[in-house]
N, C-alpha and C positions, 0 to 999 in steps of 0.2 A: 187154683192150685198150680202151683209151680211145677214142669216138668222138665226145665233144662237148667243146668248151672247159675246163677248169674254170679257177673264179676261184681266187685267195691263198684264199678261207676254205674253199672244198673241197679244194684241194691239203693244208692243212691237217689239214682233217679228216680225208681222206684216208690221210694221214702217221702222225695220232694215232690212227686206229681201227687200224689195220697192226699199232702197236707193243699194244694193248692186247690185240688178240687174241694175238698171238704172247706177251705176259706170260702167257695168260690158259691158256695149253698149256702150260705150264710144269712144275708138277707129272709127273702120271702118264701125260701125255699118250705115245701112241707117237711125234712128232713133235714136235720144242722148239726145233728153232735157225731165225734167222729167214733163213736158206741154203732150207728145207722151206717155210719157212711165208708169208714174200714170194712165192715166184714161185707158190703153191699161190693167194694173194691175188688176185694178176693173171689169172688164170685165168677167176676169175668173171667173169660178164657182170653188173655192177653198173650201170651205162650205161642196163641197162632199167628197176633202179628208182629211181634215179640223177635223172637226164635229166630236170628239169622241164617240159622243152619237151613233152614227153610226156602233159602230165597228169594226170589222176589213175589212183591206181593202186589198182585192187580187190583185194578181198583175195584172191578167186580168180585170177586171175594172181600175184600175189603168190605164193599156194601153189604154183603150178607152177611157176614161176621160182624157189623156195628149192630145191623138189625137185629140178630140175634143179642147181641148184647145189652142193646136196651130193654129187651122184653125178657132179660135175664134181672137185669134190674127193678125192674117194675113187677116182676113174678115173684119178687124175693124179699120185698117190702109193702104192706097193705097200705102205707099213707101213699106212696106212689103208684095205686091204681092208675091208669090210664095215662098217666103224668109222662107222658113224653117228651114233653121238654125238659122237664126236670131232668130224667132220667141220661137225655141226650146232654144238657148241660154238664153233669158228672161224668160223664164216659166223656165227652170232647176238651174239659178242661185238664185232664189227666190226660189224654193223649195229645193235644199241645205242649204238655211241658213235658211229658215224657220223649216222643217223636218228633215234635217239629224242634224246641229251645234244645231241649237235651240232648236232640241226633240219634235217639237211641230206636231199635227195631229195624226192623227188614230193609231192605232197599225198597224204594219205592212207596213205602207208606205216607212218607209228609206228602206225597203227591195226592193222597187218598182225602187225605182230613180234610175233616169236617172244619168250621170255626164254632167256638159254644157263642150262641144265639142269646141277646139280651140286649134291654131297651137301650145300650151305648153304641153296641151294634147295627141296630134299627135305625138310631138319630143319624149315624154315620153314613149309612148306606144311601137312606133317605136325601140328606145334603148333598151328595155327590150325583145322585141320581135323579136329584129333581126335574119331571119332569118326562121322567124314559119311565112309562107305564108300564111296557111289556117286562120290566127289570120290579119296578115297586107292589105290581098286581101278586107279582110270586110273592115276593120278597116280606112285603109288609102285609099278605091276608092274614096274617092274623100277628098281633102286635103285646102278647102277653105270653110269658112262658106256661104259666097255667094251664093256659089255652089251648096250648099244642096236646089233644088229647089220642091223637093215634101216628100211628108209623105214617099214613098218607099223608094227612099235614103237615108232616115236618118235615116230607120228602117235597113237599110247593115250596115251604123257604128255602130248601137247600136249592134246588132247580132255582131259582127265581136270584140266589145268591151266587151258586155258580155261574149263571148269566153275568153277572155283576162283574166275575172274578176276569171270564173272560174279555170281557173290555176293558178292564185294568191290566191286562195280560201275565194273571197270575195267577198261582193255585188256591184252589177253594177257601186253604186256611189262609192264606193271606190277605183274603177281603178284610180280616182284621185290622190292617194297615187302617183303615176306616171309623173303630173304635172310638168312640168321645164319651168325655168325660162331662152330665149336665152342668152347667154354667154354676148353676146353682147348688152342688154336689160341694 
């Protein structure tokens, strides 16, 4: 639920982060029609990092508020039991295009984010890292979104990726820069 104003350019964005996550399930996801994926949207409490009237937003609340957010999603859909990646896949593709492309939300939040985790991102990180264990051991233990069945797990890829980010000397969402497309795709 909405608890501040928005203007034309965050209704917007708003509108366009919605349809890119719900593209962004499409594939293999357990959940694909935007019937699941809209009202799983509204769910979240986005208002907190959202809301510039707020301030800035550290990145430890930020991690609390994601966590809470995935287990909002996952609490709010039975085929997304456990589904943490999933769950993080649609909460991180919506606040990519909302906060990082669109600029929209607090100060301080693209510093927070997350990158949405998927095997173009894996291929990616892999190539550049070939090689640097202490970065792939996080990174790549476990290699299917599926997979990712609790908040622990998926806080080793993010560890393992913000390693990553740090030797690129960039924010976590930028390890994106990394992203490939398979050859065969």
């Amino acid at each position: 639920m909405r608890r501040y104003p928005l203007s034309a350019r965050e209704e917007i964005l708003r509108h366009y982060a919605s349809w890119t996550a719900l593209s962004a399930l499409r594939s293999e996801a357990p959940i694909k029609s935007k019937k699941d994926i809209y009202p799983l949207l509204r769910e979240i409490r986005f208002a907190q990092v959202f809301d510039r009237s707020k301030g800035l937003v550290e990145c430890e609340e930020f991690e609390a508020w994601h966590k809470e957010s995935l287990e909002t999603v996952i609490k709010e859909h039975p085929k997304l039991a456990n589904q943490y990646g999933w769950a993080a896949k649609l909460v991180n593709v919506y606040l990519k295009t909302y906060a990082y492309v669109g600029d929209g939300g607090r100060d301080g939040l693209r510093d927070c984010l997350h990158p949405p985790i998927d095997a173009s991102l894996w291929r990616g990180v892999k190539r550049k890292f070939t090689g640097r264990n202490d970065i792939l051991n996080k990174s790549h233990a476990i290699t299917r979104i599926a997979s990712i069945t609790s908040h622990d797990k998926y806080l080793v890829l993010i560890d393992g990726l913000r390693e990553a980010s740090h030797q690129l000397n960039c924010s976590l969402i930028e390890i994106e820069q990394l992203w490939e497309v398979a050859e065969d795709a």
